[in-house]
C-alpha positions as CSV (number, residue, x, y, z in Angstrom):
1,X,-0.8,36.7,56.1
2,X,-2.5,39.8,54.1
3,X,-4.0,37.1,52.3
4,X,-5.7,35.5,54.7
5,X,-6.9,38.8,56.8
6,X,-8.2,39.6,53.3
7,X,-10.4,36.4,53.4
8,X,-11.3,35.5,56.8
9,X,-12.2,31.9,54.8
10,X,-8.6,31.3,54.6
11,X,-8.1,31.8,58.4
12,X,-7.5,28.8,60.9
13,X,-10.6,28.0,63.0
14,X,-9.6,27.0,66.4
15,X,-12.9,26.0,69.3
16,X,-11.7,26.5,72.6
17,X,-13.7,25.1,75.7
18,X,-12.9,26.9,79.2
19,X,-13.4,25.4,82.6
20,X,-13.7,27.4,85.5
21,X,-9.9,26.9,86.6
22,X,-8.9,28.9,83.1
23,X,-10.3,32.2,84.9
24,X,-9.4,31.1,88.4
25,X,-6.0,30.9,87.8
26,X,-6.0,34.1,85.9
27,X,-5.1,32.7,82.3
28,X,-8.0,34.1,80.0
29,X,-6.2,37.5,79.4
30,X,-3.0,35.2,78.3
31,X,-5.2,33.2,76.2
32,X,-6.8,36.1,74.5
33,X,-3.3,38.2,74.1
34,X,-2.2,34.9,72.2
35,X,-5.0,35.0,69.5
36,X,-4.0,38.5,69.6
37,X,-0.6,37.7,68.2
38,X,-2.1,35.2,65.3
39,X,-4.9,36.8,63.6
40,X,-4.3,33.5,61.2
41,X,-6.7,31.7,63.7
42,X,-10.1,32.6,64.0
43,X,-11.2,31.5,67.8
44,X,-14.5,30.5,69.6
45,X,-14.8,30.3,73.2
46,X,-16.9,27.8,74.9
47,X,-17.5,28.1,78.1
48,X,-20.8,25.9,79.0
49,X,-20.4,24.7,82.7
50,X,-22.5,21.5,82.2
51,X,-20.6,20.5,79.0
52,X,-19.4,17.2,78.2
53,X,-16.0,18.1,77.0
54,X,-14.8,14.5,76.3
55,X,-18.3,13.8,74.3
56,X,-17.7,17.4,72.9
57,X,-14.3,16.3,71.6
58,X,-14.8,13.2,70.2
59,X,-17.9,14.9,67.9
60,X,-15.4,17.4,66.9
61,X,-17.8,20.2,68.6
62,X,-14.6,21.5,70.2
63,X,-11.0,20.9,69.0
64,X,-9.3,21.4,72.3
65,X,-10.3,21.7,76.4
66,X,-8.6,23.6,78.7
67,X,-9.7,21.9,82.5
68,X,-9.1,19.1,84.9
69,X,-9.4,15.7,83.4
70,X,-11.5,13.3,85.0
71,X,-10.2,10.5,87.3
72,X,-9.3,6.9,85.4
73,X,-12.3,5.3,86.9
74,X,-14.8,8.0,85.3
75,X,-12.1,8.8,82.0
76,X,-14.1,6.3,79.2
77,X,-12.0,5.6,76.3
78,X,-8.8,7.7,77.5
79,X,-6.7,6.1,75.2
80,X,-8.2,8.7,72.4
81,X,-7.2,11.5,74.5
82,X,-4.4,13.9,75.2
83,X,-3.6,15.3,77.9
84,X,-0.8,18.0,79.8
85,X,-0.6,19.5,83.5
86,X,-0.4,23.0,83.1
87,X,-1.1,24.5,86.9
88,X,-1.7,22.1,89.2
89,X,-2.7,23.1,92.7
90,X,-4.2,21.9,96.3
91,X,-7.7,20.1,96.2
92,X,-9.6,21.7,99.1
93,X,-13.2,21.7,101.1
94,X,-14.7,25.5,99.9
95,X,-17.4,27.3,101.9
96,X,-18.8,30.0,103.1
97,X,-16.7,32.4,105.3
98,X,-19.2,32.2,107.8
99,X,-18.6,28.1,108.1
100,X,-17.2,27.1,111.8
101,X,-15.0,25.2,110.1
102,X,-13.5,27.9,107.6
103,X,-10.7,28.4,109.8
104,X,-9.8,24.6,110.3
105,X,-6.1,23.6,108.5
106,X,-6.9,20.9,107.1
107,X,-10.0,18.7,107.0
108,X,-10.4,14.8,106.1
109,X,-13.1,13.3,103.3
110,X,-14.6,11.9,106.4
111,X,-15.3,15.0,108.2
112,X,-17.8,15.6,105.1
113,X,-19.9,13.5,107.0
114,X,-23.7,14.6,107.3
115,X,-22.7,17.8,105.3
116,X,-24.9,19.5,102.5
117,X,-22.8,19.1,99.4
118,X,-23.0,21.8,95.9
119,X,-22.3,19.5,93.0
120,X,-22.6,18.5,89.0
121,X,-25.4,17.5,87.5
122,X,-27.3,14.2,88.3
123,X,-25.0,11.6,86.6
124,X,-22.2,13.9,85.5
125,X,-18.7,13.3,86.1
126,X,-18.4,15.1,89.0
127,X,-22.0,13.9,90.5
128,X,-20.5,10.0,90.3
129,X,-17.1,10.8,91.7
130,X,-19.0,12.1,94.6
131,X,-21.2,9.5,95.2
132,X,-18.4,7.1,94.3
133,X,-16.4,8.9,96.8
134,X,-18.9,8.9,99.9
135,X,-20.0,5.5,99.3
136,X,-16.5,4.6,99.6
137,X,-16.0,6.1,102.8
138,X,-19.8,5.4,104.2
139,X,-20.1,8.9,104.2
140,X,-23.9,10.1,104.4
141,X,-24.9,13.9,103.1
142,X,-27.4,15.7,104.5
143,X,-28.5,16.4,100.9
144,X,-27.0,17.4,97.6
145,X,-27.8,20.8,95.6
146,X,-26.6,20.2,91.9
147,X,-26.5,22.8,89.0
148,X,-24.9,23.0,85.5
149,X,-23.4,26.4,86.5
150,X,-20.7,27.6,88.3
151,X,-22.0,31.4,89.5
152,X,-25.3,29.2,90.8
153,X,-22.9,27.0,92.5
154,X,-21.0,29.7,94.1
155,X,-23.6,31.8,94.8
156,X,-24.9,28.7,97.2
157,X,-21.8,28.1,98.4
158,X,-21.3,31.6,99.7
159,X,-24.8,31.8,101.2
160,X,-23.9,29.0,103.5
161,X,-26.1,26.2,101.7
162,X,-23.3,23.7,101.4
163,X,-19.6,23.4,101.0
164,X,-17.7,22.0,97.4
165,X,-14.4,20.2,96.8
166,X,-12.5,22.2,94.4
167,X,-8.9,23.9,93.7
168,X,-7.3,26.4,95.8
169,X,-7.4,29.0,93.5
170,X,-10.9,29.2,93.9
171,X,-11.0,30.7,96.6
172,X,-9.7,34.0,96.4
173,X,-11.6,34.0,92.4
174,X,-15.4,33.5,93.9
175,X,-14.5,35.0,97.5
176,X,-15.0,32.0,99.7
177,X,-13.1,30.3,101.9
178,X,-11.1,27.1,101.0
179,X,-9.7,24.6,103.6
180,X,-7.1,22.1,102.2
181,X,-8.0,18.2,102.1
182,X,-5.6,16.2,104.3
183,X,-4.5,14.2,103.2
184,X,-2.9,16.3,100.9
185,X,-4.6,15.9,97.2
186,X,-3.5,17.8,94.3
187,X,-5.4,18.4,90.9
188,X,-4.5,20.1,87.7
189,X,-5.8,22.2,85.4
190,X,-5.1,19.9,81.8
191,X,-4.7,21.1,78.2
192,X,-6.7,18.2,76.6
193,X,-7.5,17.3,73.2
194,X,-7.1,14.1,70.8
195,X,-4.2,12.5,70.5
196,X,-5.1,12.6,66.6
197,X,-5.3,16.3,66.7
198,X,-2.1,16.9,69.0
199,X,0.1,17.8,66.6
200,X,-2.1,20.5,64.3
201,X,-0.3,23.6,64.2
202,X,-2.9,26.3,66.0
203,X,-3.1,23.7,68.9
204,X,0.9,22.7,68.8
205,X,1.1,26.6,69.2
206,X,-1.6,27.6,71.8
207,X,0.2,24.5,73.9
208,X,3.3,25.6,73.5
209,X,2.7,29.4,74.6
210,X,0.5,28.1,77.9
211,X,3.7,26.0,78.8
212,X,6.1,28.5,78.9
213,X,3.9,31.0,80.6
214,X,2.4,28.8,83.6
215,X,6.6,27.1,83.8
216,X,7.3,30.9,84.1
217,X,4.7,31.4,86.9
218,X,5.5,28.3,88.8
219,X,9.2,29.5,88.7
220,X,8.2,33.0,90.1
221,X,5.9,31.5,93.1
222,X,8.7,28.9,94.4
């Protein structure tokens, strides 16, 4: 170990991309307390909203992912990937606390209807599971504000332009109001990375520690 803190060459290089739900669910401090404890890996966050983290993988820009997984219908080539739960957690309709409906218990997909939706990117994941969704459902938007970042997202959201779909834990994070999706719809934030690479030691390890801690969590909350 002196050896390698002699020559940071000789140290582990681990690249780390963070969705939104990492900080949401109050994980970053873990994370960081980890690399703390193994100054064998040298580690670089990415945390670019718009990335493609799938695209990002398979080019080796990244070596592991830690947020939700697309659905199977948008998930190209998931046999290359893997992929755990680590916190999963109520999908729900956010808005502003100001929104007549922020005090509803539950709403449907279909009571989007002729609502102003904050979403992804033209053609990103999320911008085709919404359409997907909608058309599904013959749901018409009033219109669709779309940004690569989440703090312009939010900052939208909380001025009353136009509601998201996101995780519960969200809402108490960016200070907006969340009402759950009935029926009831659960999503996950997922330690993802390629099944090739599953096995490395740094990653093996990082897994292993987020495990335990968000087992430990769950434990505490039930």
């Amino acid at each position: 170990r002196d050896l390698q803190a002699s020559n940071p060459a000789a140290k582990k290089q681990l690249r780390v991309g963070l969705g939104s739900r990492v900080y949401s669910n109050s994980l970053f401090s873990e994370i960081v307390r980890f690399f703390d404890g193994h100054p064998e890996i040298e580690v670089s966050f990415f945390t670019e909203a718009g990335m493609d983290f799938l695209t990002a993988l398979r080019q080796q820009q990244v070596d592991l992912v830690l947020d939700r997984l697309p659905a199977e219908d948008y998930l190209a080539r998931q046999s290359e990937y893997y992929s755990l739960p680590l916190v999963r957690e109520r999908q729900c309709v956010l808005m502003s606390h100001r929104d007549e409906r922020a005090s509803l218990p539950s709403l449907s997909i279909r009571d989007l209807q002729g609502s102003t939706v904050i979403s992804g990117l033209e053609n990103s994941a999320e911008d085709r599971q919404l359409r997907e969704v909608c058309g599904r459902y013959g749901i018409t938007l009033k219109r669709i504000y779309r940004s690569d970042g989440i703090e312009t997202n939010m900052n939208l959201l909380r001025s009353g332009k136009g509601i998201i779909i996101g995780p519960e834990s969200f809402a108490e994070y960016y200070g907006v109001a969340a009402v759950p999706l009935a029926p009831r719809t659960v999503t996950s934030l997922d330690f993802i990375c390629l099944k090739k690479n599953e096995d490395r030691t740094e990653i093996a390890a990082l897994r292993k520690f987020l495990v335990k801690l968000c087992a430990e969590r769950a434990a505490r909350r039930a």
